[in-house]
C-alpha positions in Angstrom: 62.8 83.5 112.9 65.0 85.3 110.5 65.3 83.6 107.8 63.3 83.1 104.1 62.8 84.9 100.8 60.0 87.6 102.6 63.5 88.7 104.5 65.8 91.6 103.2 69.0 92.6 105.6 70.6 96.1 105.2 73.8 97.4 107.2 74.9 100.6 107.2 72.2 101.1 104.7 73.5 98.8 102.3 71.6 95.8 101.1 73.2 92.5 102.3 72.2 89.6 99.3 70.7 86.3 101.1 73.2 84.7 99.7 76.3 86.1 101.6 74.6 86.9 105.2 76.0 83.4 106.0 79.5 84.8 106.2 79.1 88.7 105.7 81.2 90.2 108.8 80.0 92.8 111.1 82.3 95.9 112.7 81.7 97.4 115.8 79.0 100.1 115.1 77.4 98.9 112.2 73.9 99.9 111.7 72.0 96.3 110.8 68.3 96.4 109.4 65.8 93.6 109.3 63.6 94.7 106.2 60.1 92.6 105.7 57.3 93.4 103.5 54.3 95.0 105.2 50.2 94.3 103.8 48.5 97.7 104.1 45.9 99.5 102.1 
């Protein structure tokens, strides 16, 4: 599931806000990351 506020998108590096993923566009050969935060210590 890929969706929520733990979520963060990047493409091409470049942060995609939640609020436009809805219509942001993708080109051929964009780079997309799926960003979530990660408990560690």
């Amino acid at each position: 599931d890929y969706e929520g506020d733990w979520l963060a998108a990047a493409v091409n590096s470049d942060l995609v806000h939640k609020a436009n993923r809805a219509e942001f566009q993708l080109s051929d050969g964009d780079r997309i990351e799926i960003l979530s935060p990660m408990q560690g210590g």
